[in-house]
N, C-alpha and C positions, 0 to 999 in steps of 0.2 A: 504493500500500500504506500503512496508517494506521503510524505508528510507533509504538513499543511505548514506556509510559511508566519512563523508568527507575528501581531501586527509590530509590537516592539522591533523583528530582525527590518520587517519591510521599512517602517521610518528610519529606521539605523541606516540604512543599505540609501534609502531616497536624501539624507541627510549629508552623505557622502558626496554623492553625486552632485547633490546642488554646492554643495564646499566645492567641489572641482573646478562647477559652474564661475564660483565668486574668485579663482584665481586665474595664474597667466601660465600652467603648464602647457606644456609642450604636447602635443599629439599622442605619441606613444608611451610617454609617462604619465599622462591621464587615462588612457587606454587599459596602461595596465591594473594604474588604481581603481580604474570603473571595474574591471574583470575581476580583480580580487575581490573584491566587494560585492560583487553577484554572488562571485562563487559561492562567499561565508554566508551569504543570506540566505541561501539553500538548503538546510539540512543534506547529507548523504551525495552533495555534489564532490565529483573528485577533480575538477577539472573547466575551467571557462576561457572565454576568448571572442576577439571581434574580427570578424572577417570584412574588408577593406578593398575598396582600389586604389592603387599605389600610384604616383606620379608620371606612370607610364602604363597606368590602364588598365594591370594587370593585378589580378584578386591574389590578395595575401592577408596574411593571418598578423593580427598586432595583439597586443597586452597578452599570450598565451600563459594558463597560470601555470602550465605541465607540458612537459614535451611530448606527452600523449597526445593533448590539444594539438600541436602541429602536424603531427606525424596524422592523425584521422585527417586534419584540414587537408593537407597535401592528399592524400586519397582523396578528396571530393574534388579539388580543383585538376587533378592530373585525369579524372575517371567522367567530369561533366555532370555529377550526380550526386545525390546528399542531403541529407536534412539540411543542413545549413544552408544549400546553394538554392535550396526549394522555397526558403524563409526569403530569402532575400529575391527571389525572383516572381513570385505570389504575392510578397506584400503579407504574407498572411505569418499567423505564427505555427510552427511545426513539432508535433511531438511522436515522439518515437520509442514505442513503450518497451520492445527486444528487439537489436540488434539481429536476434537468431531467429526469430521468427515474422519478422516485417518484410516482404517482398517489394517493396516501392522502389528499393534502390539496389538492387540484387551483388551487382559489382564493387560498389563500395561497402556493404555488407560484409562481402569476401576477402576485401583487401582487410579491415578492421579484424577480422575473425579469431586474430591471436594475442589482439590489442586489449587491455584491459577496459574495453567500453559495450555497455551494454545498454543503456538505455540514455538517447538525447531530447534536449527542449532547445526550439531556436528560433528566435521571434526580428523581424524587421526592422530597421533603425529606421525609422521616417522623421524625416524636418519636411513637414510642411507635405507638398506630395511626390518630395524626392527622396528615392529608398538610398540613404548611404551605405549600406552594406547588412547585416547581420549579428546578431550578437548568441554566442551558446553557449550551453551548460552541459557537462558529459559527466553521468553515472557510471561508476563497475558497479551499480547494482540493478539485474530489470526493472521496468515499474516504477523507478524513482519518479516520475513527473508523470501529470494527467490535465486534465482542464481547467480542473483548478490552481495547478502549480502556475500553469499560461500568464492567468489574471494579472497577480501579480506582478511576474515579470513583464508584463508588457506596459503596467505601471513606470517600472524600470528604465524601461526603452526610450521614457519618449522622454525622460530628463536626460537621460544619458543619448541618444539622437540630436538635442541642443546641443549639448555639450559637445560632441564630434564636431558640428555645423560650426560653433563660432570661432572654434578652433582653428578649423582650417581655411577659414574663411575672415580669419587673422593673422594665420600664416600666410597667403597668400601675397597680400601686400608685402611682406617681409624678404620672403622667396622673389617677388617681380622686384622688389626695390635694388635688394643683390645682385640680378643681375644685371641691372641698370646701372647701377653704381659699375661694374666690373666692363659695361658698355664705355661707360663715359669715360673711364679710367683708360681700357681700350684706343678710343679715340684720340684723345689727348696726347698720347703719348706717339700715335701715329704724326698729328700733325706736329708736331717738336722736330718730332725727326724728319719729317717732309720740309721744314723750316732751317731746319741744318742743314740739309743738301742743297734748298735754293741759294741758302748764305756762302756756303762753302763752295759748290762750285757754279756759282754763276744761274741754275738751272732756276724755269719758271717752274708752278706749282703742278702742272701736268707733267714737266720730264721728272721732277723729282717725287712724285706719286712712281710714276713709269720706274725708273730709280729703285726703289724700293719693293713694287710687285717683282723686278727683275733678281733679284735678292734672294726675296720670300721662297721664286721659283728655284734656283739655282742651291739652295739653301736646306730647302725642305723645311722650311721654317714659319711661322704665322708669320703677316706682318705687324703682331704685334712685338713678336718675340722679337724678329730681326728690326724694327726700331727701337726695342729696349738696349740690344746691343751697342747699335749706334749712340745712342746717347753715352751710353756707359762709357765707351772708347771716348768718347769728347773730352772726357773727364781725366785721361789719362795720355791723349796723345792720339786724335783720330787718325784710322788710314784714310789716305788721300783716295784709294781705292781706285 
């Protein structure tokens, strides 16, 4: 029989989440705190985690509280199949009461089969009406979760689906701004050195752009790298080249 989550662990567990909320962690360090903090809300859970698309599209697992977690995850993403991958593409929340006897997902069943996991719950992160990924709970005992385990967690979900949202959605500006900065850094130093070869030999700003692409090619080099060099030499005694 699943056990019923008590209201005390649930406020505990929502109380976490929203602290998460009131800071300025980092993605995968809230990720993990959010995951911890299911997991212990759960009586008889052995194991939680949030499945994610990563900055290049691609579904991977963050906050895993046990290397079981990943190792099941990686079966459902390498197999196309899975409670979890079912949660997150339904929208809906998924429960999975044996392992050994559930046929829904026949292959990842089988890849799990010597894995300590026997019974999963996996419920949808939605901000708003965008699903950010998935969040689960993995038993080594059948049975552990039922409909009534759902309720709750999917209480869970939707503080901790904010919390994802503004996260990354803070980062992002951070992440654009970086590389902007590393743009402008970039360029600058392009034209310094496009401003030395017009000085130094006589060249307008097309032969010494020209100048410099000739370089980068011969070189195998960016042109950021080979006007870094240039500058550098200036400093020491440039070649007339």
């Amino acid at each position: 029989m699943p056990q019923q989550l008590p209201l005390d662990e649930l406020t505990l567990a929502l109380a976490r989440i929203n602290g998460l909320l009131l800071t300025e962690e980092k993605v995968d360090r809230a990720v993990q705190l959010l995951a911890e903090g299911i997991r212990d809300a759960f009586p008889g859970s052995s194991g939680a985690g949030v499945s994610l698309l990563d900055e290049h599209g691609n579904r991977t697992s963050t906050g895993a509280t046990d290397p079981v977690v990943l190792e099941a995850d990686e079966a459902q993403y390498e197999l196309g199949q899975g409670p979890c991958l079912t949660a997150w593409a339904t929208e809906r929340t998924v429960v999975m009461h044996d392992v050994a006897t559930d046929d829904r997902w026949p292959l990842w069943s089988q890849a799990v089969r010597d894995i300590s996991i026997r019974s999963v719950i996996s419920a949808p992160l939605m901000s708003g009406t965008r699903c950010l990924g998935a969040l689960k709970i993995y038993s080594t005992q059948p049975g552990a979760y039922d409909a009534a385990t759902a309720r709750p967690l999917e209480k869970l979900v939707v503080p901790a689906a904010t919390l994802l949202a503004n996260i990354q959605s803070s980062e992002a500006p951070k992440r654009f701004t970086q590389v902007l900065t590393s743009a402008l850094l970039s360029r600058d130093t392009i034209n310094r050195a496009q401003g030395f070869l017009m000085h130094r030999h006589g060249l307008d700003q097309g032969a010494a752009l020209q100048k410099l692409l000739e370089l980068s090619k011969t070189s195998r080099q960016s042109l950021f790298s080979v006007s870094t060099d240039i500058l550098t030499e200036t400093k020491s005694g440039p070649d007339d080249g």
